[in-house]
C-alpha positions in Angstrom: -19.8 -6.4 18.3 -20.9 -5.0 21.5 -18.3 -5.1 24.8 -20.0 -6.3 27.7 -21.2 -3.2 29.2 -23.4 -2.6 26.2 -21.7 -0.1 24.1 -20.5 -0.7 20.9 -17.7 -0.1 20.3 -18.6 1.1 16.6 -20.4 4.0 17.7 -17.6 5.1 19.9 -15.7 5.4 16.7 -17.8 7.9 15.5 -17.8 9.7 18.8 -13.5 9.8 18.8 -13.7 11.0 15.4 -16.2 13.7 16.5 -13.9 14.4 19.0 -10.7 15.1 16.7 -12.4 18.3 15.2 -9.1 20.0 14.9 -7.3 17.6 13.3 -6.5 16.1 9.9 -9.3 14.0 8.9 -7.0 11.1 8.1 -5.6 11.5 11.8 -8.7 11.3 13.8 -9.1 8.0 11.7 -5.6 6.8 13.1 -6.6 7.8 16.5 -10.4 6.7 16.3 -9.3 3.3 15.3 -6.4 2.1 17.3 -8.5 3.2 20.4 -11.6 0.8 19.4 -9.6 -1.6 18.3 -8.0 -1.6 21.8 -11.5 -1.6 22.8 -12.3 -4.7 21.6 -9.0 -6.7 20.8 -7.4 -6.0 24.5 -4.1 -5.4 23.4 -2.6 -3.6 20.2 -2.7 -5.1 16.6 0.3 -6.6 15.1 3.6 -5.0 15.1 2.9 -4.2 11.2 0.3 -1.8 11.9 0.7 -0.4 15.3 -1.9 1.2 17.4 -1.3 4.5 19.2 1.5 4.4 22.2 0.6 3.5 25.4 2.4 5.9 27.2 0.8 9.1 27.3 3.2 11.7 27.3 4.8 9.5 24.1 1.4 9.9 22.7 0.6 13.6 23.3 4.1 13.9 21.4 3.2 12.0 18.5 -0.3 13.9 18.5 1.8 17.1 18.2 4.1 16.0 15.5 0.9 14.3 13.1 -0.8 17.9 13.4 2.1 20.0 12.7 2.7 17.5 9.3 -1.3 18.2 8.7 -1.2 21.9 8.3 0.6 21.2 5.2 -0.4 20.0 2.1 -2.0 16.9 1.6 -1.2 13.8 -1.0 -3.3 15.4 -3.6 -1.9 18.8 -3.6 1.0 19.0 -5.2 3.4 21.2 -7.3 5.7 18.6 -9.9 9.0 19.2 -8.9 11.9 18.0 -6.7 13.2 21.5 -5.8 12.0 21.4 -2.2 13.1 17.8 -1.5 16.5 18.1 -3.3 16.7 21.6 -1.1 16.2 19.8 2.1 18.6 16.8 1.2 21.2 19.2 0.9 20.5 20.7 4.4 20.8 17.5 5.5 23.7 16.4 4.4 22.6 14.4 1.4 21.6 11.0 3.8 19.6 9.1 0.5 23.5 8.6 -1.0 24.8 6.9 2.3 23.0 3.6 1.2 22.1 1.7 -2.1 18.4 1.8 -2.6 15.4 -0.6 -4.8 13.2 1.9 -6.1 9.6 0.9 -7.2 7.0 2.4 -9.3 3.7 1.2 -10.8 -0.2 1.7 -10.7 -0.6 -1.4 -8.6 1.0 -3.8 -6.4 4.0 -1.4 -4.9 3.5 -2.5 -1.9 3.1 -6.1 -1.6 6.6 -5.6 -3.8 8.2 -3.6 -1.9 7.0 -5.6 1.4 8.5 -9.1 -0.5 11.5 -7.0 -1.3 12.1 -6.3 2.4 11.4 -9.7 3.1 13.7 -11.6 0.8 16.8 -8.8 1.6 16.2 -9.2 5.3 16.5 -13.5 5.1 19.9 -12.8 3.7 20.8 -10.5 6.4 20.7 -7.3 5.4 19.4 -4.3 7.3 16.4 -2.6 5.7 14.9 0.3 5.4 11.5 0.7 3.6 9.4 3.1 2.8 5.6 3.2 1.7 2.6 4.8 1.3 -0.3 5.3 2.2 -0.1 4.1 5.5 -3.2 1.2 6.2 -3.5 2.2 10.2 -0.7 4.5 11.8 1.4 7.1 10.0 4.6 5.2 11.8 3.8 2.6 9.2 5.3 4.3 6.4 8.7 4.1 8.1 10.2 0.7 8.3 13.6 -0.9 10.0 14.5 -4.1 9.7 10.6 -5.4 8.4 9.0 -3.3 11.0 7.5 0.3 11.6 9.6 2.9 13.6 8.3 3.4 16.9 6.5 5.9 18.0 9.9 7.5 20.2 12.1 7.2 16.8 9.3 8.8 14.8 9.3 11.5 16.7 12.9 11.9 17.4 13.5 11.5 13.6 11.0 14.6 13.2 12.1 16.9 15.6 16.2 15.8 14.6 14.7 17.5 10.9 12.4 19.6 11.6 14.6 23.3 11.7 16.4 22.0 8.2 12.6 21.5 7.2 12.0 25.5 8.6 14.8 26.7 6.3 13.9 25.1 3.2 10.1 26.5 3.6 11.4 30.6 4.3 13.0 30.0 0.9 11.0 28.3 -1.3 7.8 29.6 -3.1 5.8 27.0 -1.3 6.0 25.0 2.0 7.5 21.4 2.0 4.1 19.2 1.8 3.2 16.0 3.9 4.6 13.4 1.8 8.0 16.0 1.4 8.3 15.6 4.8 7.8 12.3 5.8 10.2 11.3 2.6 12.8 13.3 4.5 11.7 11.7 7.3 12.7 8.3 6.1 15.9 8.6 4.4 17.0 10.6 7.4 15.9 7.1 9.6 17.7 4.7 7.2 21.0 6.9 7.3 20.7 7.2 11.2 19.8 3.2 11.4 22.0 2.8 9.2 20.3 0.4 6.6 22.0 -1.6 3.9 19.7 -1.0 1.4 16.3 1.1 1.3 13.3 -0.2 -0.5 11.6 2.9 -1.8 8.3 3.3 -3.0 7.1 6.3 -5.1 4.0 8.4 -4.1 2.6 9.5 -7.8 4.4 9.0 -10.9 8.2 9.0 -10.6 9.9 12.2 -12.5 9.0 14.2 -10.0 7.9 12.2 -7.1 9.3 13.4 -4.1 11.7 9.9 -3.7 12.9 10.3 -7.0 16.3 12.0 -5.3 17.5 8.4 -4.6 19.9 7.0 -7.5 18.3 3.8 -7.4 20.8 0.8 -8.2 17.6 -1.3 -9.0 14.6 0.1 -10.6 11.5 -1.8 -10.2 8.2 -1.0 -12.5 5.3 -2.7 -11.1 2.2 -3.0 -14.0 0.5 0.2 -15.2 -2.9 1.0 -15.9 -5.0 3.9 -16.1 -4.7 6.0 -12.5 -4.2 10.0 -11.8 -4.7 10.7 -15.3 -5.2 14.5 -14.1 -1.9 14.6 -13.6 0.1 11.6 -15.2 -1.5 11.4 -18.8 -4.6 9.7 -20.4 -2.2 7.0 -21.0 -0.6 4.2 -20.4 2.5 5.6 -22.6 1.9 9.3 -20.9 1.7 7.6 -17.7 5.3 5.1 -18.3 6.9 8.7 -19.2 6.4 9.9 -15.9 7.0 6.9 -14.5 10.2 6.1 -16.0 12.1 9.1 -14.3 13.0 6.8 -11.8 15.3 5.0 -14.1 18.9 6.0 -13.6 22.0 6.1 -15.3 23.2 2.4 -14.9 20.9 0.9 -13.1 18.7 -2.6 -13.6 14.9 -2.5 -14.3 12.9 -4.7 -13.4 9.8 -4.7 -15.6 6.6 -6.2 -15.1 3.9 -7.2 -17.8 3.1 -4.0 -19.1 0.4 -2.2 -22.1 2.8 -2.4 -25.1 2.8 1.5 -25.8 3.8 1.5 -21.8 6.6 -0.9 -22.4 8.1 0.5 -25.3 8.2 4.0 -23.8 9.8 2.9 -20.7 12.3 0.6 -22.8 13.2 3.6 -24.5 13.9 5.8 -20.9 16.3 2.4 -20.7 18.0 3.0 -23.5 18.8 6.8 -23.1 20.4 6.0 -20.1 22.2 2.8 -20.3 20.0 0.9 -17.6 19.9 -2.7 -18.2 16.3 -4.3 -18.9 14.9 -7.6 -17.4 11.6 -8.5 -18.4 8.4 -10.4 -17.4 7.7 -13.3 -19.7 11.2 -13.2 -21.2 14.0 -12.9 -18.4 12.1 -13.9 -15.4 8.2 -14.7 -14.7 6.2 -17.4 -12.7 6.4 -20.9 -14.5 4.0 -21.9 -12.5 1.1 -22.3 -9.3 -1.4 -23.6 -7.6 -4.0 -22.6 -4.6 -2.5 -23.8 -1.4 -4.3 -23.5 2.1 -4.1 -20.0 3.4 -1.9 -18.5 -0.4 -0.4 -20.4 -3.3 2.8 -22.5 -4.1 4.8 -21.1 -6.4 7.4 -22.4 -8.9 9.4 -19.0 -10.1 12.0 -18.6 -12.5 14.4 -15.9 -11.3 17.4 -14.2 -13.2 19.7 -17.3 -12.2 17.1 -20.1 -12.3 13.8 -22.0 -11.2 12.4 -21.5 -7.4 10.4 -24.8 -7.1 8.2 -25.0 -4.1 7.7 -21.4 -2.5 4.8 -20.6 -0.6 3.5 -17.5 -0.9 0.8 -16.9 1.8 -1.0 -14.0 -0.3 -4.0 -14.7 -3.0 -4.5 -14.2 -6.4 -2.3 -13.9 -9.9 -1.1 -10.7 -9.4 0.8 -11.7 -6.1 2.3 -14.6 -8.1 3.5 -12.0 -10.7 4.4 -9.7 -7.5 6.8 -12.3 -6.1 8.7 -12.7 -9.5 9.1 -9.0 -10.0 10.3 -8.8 -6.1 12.8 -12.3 -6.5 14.2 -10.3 -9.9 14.6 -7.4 -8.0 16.9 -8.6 -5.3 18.5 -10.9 -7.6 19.7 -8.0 -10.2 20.4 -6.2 -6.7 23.1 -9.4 -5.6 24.1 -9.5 -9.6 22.7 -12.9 -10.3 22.6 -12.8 -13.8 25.3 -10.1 -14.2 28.3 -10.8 -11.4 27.1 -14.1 -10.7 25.6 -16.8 -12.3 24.1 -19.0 -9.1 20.7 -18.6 -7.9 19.6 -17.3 -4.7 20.0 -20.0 -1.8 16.4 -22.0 -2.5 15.5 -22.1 1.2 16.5 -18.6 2.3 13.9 -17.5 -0.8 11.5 -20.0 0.5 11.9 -18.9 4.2 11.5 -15.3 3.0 8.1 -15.6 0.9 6.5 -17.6 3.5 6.5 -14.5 5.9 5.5 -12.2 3.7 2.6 -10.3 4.5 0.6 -7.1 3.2 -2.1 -5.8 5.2 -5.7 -4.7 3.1 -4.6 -7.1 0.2 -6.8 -9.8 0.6 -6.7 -10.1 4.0 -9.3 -12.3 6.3 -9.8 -10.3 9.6 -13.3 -12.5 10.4 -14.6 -15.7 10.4 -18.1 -17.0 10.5 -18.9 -15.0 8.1 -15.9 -14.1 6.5 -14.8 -10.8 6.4 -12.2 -10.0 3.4 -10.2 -6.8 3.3 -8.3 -5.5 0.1 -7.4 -1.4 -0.7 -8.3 -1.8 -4.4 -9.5 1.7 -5.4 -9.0 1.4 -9.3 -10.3 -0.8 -12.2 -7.5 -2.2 -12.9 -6.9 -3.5 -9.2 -10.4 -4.3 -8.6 -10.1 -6.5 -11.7 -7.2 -8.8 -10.6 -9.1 -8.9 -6.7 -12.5 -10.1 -8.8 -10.3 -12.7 -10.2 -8.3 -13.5 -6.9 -11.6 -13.8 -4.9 -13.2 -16.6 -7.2 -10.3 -18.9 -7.5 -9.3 -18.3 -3.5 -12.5 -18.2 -1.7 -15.8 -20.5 -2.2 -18.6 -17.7 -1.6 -21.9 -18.7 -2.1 -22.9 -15.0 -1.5 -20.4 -12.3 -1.2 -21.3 -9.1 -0.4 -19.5 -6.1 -1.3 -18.5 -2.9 0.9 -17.6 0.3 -1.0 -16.5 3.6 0.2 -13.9 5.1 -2.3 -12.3 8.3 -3.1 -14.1 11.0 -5.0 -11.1 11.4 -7.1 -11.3 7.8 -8.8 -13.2 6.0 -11.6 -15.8 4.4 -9.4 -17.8 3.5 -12.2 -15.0 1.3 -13.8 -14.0 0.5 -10.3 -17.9 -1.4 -9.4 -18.4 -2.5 -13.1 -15.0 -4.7 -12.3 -16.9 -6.1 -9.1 -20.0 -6.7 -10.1 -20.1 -10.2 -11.1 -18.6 -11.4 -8.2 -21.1 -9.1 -5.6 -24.5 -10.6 -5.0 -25.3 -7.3 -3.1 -23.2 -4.3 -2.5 -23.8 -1.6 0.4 -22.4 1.6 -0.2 -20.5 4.1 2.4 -18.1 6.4 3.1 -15.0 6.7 5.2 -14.3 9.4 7.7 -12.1 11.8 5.1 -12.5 14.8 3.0 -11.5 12.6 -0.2 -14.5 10.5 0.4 -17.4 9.8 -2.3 -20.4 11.2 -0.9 -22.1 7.8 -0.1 -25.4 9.3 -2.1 -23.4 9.8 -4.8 -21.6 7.1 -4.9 -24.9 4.6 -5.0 -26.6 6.6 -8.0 -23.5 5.1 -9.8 -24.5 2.0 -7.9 -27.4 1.7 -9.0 -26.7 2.0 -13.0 -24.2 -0.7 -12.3 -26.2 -3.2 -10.3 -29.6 -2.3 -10.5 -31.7 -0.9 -7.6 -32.4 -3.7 -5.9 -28.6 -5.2 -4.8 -27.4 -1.6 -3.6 -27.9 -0.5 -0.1 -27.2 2.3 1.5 -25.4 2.9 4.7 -23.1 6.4 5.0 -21.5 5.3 8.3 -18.9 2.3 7.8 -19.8 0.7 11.0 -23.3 0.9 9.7 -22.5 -0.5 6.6 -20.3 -3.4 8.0 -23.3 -4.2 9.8 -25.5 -4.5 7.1 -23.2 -6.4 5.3 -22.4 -8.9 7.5 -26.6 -9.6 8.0 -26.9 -10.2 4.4 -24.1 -12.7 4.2 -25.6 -14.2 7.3 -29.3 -14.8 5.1 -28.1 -17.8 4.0 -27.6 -19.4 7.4 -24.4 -20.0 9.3 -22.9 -22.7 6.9 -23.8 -21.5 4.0 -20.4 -19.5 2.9 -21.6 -16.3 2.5 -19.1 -13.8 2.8 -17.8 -9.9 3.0 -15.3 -8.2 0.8 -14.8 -4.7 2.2 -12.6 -2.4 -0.4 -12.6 1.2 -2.9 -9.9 2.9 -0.6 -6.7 2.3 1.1 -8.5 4.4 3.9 -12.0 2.5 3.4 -10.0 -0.6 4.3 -7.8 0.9 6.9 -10.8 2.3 9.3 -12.7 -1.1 8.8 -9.2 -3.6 9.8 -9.3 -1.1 12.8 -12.9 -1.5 14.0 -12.9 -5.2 13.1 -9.5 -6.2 14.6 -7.9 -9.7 13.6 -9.1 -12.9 13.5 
């Protein structure tokens, strides 16, 4: 991994971050790895996760804007309620009612969703806006036009163009817009500008009182939930669909994935109160069938108007499969197949749009030789469906695991899920406050696997290191492999100091 004057560029990592002592932990990562990245890739990564602007005045401004949004509060400091968001849409003239909008929720796979969503809306011309989170790379990611990021000049324009209405609703609230308040402004202030046709919306936490949830959304979509933020969701799955289900509105289509039958019949319920119409998993639409194809899967889909025969899908695993009939349902209910209109979606504009689909950190190979897997699992429940994706995509004969997760999660339930797929696992910790102490984290390491399969390695470049000798053991043909996951950050720093391909 070394350049050819000898430094590596893995240790310059750690010196940038060193570097970025004022800043937002999470923003020294950004900065850290797009420049190392650079470093070794010589050029920028792909327009889905862009590096940092070349220019350097453009830079310095976007430096300027990511520390003013990290004096305020972070993603896991919140106060439930969407006073200070409504406030600032109404300074602003109300932008999230100038365009119809998908709005998603879940515990996982929002974001390959919302990302297929885009897709499929986009292949029948339609301008898009979409907005995720958290980012994988750069901030700028959470911000898309048209199926790619803002730039770095519109980010910053669209911040400064709201950033007094911002200064008015903080003097008169009890407590500052936060982060994600901000950038959600952000957003729907950038689709209204564009403008967009339609905005694909994802929440941040919940959905009552997410910080999105001032969209009307003419399609709500419920991705499957599981057990997540219990601290501030419910125990759950029913306490959990409650909150969730705020983001049905009066009218509107659901789109509901396979759910926990308390979960179901909760948000069914929310349905009913409000007149939404229901299409379901299993009943109204759901994958009829699939098969492992070279580089994803084919994919026969029955939608609200019919069978999809023969779409590639160039994602792994079951879940995806289920993600892409959730996403067809959802832009179907969104034409009125099923309701207006009886026909199907054209067959080859669906096919067209699934086989660009991409989500970055699901999954995702970024090495060969040995292989180097990426995915942001950082729950049970998603580390469950990755075990199961990785044996019926990849032929490991050794896999070891990379794990640097957030303090916050169940890591216990999170490595008992990978266990029987890691023959070793090495433990870290990425750059953040969030961040498992990499100590800690391998005591619960070691209940799980047993002393002699954990290493420990507290820097990430460190760890990658180690774990890409001890898929190496076997020899070079021996398909030994990587799977680096735990955190959306975990993931994010590693894609940046291993680049693509």
């Amino acid at each position: 991994m070394s350049d050819p004057n000898g430094t590596d560029p893995l240790d310059s990592f750690d010196e940038i971050i060193a570097e970025e002592t004022d800043r937002d932990p999470d923003l020294a990562v950004i900065e850290a790895g797009s420049r190392t990245l650079r470093t070794q890739s010589g050029g920028p990564p792909q327009s889905d996760v862009p590096a940092r602007p070349e220019d350097p005045e453009v830079d310095k401004a976007l430096r300027e804007v990511e520390a003013e949004l990290a004096t305020r509060w972070g993603e896991t400091k919140l106060e439930p309620s969407v006073s200070r968001i409504s406030a600032l849409m109404d300074f602003l003239g109300e932008p999230q009612r100038s365009y119809p909008s998908i709005h998603i929720t879940g515990t996982n796979g929002k974001t390959s969703t919302a990302r297929m969503i885009e897709a499929l809306l986009g292949a029948f011309e339609l301008r898009t806006g979409r907005y995720t989170s958290p980012h994988v790379q750069s901030i700028t990611e959470r911000i898309s036009l048209d199926g790619a990021p803002i730039t770095a000049e519109r980010f910053i324009e669209t911040y400064n163009d709201i950033k007094p209405y911002v200064e008015m609703v903080d003097s008169r609230q009890e407590y500052r817009l936060s982060f994600f308040e901000v950038l959600t402004g952000m957003a729907y202030a950038a689709f209204a500008d564009a403008p967009v046709d339609v905005a694909v919306v994802e929440v941040g936490m919940g959905g009552s009182w997410d910080a999105t949830n001032v969209i009307d959304g003419d399609v709500a979509v419920i991705t499957p939930i599981d057990l997540d933020h219990t601290d501030r969701l419910g125990e759950t799955p029913a306490e959990i669909a409650g909150e969730k289900g705020g983001i049905i509105k009066q009218d509107a289509t659901v789109i509901l994935a396979q759910q926990p039958v308390d979960a179901a019949q909760v948000l069914l319920k929310k349905a009913v109160e409000v007149d939404a119409t229901v299409v379901r998993e299993g009943l109204e639409f759901g994958v009829v069938a699939r098969q492992v194809a070279v580089g994803g899967q084919l994919l026969t889909l029955r939608g609200l108007g019919g069978e999809y025969t023969e779409v590639y899908l160039p994602l792994h695993g079951a879940h995806q499969a289920h993600n892409a009939a959730v996403a067809l349902a959802a832009v179907e209910a969104f034409f009125g197949v099923g309701a207006q209109r009886a026909e199907p979606l054209d067959i080859d504009t669906v096919r067209k749009a699934f086989a660009a689909v991409s989500s970055p950190g699901r999954l995702e190979v970024v090495r060969r030789s040995p292989t180097i897997v990426l995915d942001a699992a950082h729950n049970p429940a998603g580390a469950r469906v990755t075990a199961d994706a990785v044996r019926e995509a990849f032929d490991f004969s050794r896999l070891i695991g990379v794990v640097g997760a957030s303090g916050d999660k169940n890591v216990r339930g999170l490595l008992e899920a990978f266990e029987p797929i890691f023959a070793e696992i090495v433990v870290t910790q990425n750059s953040t406050q969030r961040a498992m102490d990499a100590d800690e984290l391998a005591a619960i390491a070691v209940e799980v696997f047993g002393e002699e399969r954990v290493q420990v390695e507290p820097r990430l470049p460190d760890a990658l290191e180690a774990a890409i000798t001890l898929a190496e053991e076997e020899g070079e043909f021996a398909g030994g492999g990587v799977l680096v996951t735990g955190s959306v950050i975990t993931v994010g720093e590693a894609r940046l100091l291993l680049g693509k391909g």
